[in-house]
N, C-alpha and C positions, 0 to 999 in steps of 0.2 A: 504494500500500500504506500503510495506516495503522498507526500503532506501538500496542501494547498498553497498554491504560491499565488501572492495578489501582484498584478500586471499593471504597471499603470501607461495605456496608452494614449494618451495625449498629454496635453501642457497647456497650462493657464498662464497668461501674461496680464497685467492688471495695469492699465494704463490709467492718467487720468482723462475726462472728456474732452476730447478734441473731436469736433463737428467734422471739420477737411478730412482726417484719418476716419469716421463713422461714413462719410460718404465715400470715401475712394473703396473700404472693404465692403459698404453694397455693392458698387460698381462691379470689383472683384469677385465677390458671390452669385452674382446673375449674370456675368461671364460666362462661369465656370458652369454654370447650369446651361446657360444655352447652348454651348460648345459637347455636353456633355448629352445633353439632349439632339443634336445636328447627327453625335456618331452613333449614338442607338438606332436612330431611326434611319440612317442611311445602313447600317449592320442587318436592320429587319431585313427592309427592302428590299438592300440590294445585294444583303448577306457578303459584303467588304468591309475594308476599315477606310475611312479617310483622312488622309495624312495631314503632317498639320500645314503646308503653302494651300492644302485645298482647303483647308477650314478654315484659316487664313482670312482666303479670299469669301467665303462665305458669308463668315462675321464682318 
């Protein structure tokens, strides 16, 4: 029997409220979704992957 070992996978950085830096990690967040959303639904499709000058150009 092996004993449990606690994982910690991420990291918390605590910054204080900067509006510029809360806007540019939205920006970054709904990037990262759209892009990430482009390759699923070209993967269904058209069962490839699209590299990133194509998704590039997409975005």
């Amino acid at each position: 029997m092996v004993d449990s070992v606690e994982v910690i996978r991420t990291e918390r950085i605590w910054l204080k409220h900067n509006s510029t830096l809360k806007r540019l990690t939205h920006i970054s967040k709904n990037l990262y979704n759209e892009a990430n959303y482009i390759l699923q639904q070209t993967n269904f499709k058209d069962k490839r992957w699209v590299k990133f000058p194509e998704l590039w150009n997409i975005i």
